[in-house]
ZAMARGU-4260 file (C-alpha; in steps of 0.2 Angstrom, whole numbers, plus 5000, padded with zeros to 4 digits):
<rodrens>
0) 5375/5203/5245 | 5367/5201/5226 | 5364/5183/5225 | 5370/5173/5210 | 5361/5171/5194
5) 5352/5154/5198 | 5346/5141/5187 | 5329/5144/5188 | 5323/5127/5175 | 5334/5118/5187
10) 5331/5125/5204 | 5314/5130/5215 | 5319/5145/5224 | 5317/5162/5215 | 5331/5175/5218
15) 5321/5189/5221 | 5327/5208/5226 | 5346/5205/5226 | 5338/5189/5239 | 5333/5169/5239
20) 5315/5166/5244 | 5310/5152/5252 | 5301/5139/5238 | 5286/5141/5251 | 5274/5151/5240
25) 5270/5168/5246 | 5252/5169/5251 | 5240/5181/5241 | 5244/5197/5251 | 5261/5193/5255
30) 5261/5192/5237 | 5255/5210/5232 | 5265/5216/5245 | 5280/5209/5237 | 5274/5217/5219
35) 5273/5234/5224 | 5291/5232/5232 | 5300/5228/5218 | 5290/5242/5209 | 5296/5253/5223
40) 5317/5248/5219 | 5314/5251/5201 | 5303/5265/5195 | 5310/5262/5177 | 5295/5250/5177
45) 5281/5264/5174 | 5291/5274/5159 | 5280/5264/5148 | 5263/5265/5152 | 5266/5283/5158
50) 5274/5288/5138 | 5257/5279/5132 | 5245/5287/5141 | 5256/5305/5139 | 5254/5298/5120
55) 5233/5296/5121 | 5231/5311/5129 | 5241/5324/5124 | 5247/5318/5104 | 5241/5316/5088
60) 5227/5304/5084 | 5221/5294/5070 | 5204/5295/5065 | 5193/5282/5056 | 5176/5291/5055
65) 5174/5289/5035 | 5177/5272/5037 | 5162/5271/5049 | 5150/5282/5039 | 5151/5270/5025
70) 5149/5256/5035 | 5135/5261/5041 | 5128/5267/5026 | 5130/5249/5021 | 5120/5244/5034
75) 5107/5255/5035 | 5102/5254/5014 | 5091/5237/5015 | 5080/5249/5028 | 5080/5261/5016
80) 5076/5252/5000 | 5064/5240/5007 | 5045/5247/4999 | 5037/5259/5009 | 5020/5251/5011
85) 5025/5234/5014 | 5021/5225/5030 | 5034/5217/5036 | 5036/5198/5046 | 5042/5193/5059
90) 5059/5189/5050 | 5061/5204/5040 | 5056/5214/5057 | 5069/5204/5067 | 5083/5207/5049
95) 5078/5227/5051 | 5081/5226/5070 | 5097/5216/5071 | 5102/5230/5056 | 5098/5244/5065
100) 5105/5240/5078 | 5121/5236/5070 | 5123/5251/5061 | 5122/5260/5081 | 5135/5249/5086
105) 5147/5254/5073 | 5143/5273/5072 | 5151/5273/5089 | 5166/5271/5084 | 5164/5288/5073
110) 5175/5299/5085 | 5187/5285/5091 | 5207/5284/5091 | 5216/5270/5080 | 5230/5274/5091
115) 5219/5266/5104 | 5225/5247/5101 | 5242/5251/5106 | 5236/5249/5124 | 5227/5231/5120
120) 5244/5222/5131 | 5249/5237/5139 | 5241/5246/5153 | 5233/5263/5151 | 5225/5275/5160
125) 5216/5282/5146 | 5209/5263/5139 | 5204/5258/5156 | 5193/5275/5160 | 5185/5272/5141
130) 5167/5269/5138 | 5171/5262/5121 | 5182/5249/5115 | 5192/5260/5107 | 5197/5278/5117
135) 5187/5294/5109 | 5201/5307/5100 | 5206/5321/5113 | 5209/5333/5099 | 5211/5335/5082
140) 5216/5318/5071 | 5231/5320/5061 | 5225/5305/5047 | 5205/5300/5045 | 5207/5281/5038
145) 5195/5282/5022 | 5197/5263/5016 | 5193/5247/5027 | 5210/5236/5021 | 5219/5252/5027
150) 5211/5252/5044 | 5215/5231/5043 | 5234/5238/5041 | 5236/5249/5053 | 5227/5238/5067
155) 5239/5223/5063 | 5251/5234/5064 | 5247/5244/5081 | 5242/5224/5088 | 5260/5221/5084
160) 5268/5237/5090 | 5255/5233/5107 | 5263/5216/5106 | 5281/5222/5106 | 5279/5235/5120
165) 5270/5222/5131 | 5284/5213/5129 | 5297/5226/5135 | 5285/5229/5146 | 5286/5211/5153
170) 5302/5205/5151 | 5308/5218/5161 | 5298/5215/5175 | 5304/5197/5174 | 5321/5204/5172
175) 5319/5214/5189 | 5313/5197/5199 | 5326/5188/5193 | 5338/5202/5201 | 5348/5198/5185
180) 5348/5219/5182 | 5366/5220/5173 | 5363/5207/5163 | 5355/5216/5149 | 5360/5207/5136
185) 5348/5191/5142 | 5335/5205/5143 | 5337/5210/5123 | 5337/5192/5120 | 5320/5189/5133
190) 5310/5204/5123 | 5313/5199/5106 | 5310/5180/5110 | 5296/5185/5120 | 5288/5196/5107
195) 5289/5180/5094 | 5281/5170/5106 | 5267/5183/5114 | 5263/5185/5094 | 5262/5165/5091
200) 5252/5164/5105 | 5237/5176/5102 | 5241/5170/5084 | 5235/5150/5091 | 5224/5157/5101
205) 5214/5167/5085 | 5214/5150/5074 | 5207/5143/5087 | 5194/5155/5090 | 5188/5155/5071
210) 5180/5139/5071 | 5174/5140/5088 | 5166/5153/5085 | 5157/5144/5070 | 5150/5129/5080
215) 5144/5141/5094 | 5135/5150/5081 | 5127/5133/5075 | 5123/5129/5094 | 5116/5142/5098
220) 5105/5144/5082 | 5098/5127/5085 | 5094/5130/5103 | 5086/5145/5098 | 5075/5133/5088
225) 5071/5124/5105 | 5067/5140/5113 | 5071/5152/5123 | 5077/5140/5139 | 5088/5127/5127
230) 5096/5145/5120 | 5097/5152/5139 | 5106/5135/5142 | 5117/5136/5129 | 5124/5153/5131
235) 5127/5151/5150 | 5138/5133/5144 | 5147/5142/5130 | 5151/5157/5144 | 5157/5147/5156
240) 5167/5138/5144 | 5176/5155/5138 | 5178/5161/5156 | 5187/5143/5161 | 5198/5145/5146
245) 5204/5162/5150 | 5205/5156/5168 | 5218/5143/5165 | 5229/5153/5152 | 5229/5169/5164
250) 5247/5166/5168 | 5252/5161/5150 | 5260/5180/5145 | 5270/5177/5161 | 5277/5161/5159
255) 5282/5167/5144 | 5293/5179/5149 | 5297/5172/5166 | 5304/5154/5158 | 5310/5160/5141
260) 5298/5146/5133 | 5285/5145/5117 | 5267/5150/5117 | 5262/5131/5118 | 5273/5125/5133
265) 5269/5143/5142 | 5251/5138/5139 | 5255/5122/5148 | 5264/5129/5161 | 5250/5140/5164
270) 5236/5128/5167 | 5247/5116/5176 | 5250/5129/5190 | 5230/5136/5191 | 5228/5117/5190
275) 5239/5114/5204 | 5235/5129/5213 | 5215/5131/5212 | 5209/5140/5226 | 5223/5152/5229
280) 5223/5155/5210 | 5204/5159/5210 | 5206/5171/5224 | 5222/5180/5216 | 5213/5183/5200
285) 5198/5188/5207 | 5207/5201/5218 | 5218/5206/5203 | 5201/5211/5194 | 5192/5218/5205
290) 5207/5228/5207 | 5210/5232/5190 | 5190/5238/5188 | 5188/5248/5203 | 5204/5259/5201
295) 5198/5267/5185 | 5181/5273/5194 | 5190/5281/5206 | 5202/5290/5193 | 5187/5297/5184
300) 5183/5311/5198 | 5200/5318/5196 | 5203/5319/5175 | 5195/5334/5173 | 5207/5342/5184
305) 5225/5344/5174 | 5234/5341/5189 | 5223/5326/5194 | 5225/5318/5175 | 5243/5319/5179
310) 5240/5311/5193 | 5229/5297/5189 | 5244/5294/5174 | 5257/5289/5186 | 5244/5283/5200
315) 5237/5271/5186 | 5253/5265/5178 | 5260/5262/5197 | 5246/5252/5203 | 5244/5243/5186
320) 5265/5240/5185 | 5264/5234/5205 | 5248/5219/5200 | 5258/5214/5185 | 5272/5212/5195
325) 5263/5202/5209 | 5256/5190/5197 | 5271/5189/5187 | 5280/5182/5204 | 5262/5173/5208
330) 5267/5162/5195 | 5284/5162/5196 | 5285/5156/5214 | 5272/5141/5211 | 5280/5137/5195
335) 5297/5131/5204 | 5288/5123/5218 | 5278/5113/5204 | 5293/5110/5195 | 5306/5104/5210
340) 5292/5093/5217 | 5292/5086/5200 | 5309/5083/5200 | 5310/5076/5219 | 5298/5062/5212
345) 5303/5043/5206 | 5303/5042/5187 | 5288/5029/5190 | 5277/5043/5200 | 5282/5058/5191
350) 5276/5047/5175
</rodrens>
């Protein structure tokens, strides 16, 4: 019998597969488990990641190697122009170094697909077995991007479209935990609400990054000037301060879509749950990415095959869909026991 659609800011247990689960959160395995089943009653799930990789493979790319040669003709003319004879110090020999080595790291990027950022939120076959950031172009490009503030246009763009299918994406697997299937008209209302929000969120998230980024530039200049031990230091506390971050916010994208809240309070919620939930957290993540790296490696010994490519499409958009799944209800289930043992508390101790 479908059970009723519950309350869920008002009420602990979750209504999961047409079924009330206990507010006793699932352990990690249990939890996985419990992924790949609601995977299992609603194939639907993997239309999206299969149409973008079908769309990386097999359709039209958008090039962006004249872009990349001028950049890296910009980069490569103080090396040429410097005079022939001089001998260069130690700063101009670091200057034509960092140069060099900049104008190789962008030339990379001279056979990539644009097209590529779409599968920045959603999972893809073809971005996770990619050497690159960007995935190479499989055939011929159907534009070449010859201006950098047209390339800026299309990549807000494409981030945005990323943004809106990984919110589809998400808000229906939220919609499938929640067992509220006919109600489809709360799940237009959960995309187009989550896709604001997803969009604020990395939106916060940049502005914050920006200046950041500026004082662990400055940090790590003036360690450098300490030497090599103060700069070693530096890194390592500016690292660990990136992976703590990420750490706590891992679950942000699914509390948005799984409580129909803002970036801010999803943020909250987030941390609050990782906070509350240390070890198991730590284990879950950790098992979710080394998941999430090994599978790739094991799909690249069949792409060359046209049979195993087709193959590694649907394998990799099942596996992907059945993790998000898991840590969608990872969260979900340790949100309401968070939230009810919140409520169960004297107004004095839950102060």
């Amino acid at each position: 019998m479908p059970c009723a659609r519950p309350a869920y800011r008002r009420q602990a247990s979750l209504c999961y597969n047409d079924r009330v689960v206990s507010t006793a959160p699932l352990g990690i395995v249990d939890t996985l488990s419990a992924g790949f089943a609601t995977v299992n009653r609603r194939l639907w799930l993997l239309l999206l990641p299969i149409l973008l990789d079908l769309l990386l493979t097999f359709g039209p790319g958008v090039g962006l190697a004249p872009v990349v040669e001028s950049s890296v003709a910009l980069f490569r003319q103080p090396l040429e122009t410097r005079e022939a004879g001089a001998r260069p110090g130690l700063a101009q020999e670091n200057l034509r170094q960092m140069l060099e080595q900049s104008a190789e790291t962008v030339g990379t990027f001279r056979d990539a697909n644009v097209l590529g950022l779409l599968a920045w939120q959603i999972p893809s076959l073809v971005s996770a077995t990619s050497t690159s950031p960007l995935p190479k172009l499989r055939g011929a490009a159907v534009t070449e991007l010859d201006n950098g503030w047209v390339l800026l246009g299309y990549g807000l763009a494409l981030c945005l479209l990323s943004l809106l299918g990984a919110s589809v994406y998400l808000a229906a697997l939220a919609h499938a935990l929640r067992s509220d299937s006919r109600d489809l008209a709360r799940l237009g209302r959960s995309i187009l609400r989550g896709w604001i929000s997803f969009s604020m969120l990395f939106a916060l998230l940049l502005l914050l990054a920006l200046p950041a980024s500026g004082a662990a530039l400055l940090l790590l200049g003036a360690a450098s000037l300490l030497g090599s031990v103060p700069l070693s230091l530096a890194s390592s506390l500016l690292l660990a301060v990136a992976l703590t971050g990420s750490f706590y916010l891992f679950f942000a994208s699914d509390a948005i879509f799984y409580t129909d809240r803002g970036p801010v309070r999803s943020a909250w919620y987030s941390a609050n749950v990782v906070w509350r939930n240390f070890w198991p957290s730590a284990g879950f993540i950790l098992l979710l990415l080394l998941i999430q790296t090994g599978i790739p490696l094991a799909w690249k010994l069949v792409l060359e095959h046209p049979l195993g490519l087709l193959s590694a499409i649907v394998g990799q958009a099942y596996i992907s869909t059945g993790l998000a799944a898991a840590a969608m209800l990872f969260f979900a289930q340790r949100y309401a026991t968070w939230r009810t043992a919140a409520r169960a508390r004297p107004p004095s101790a839950s102060a």
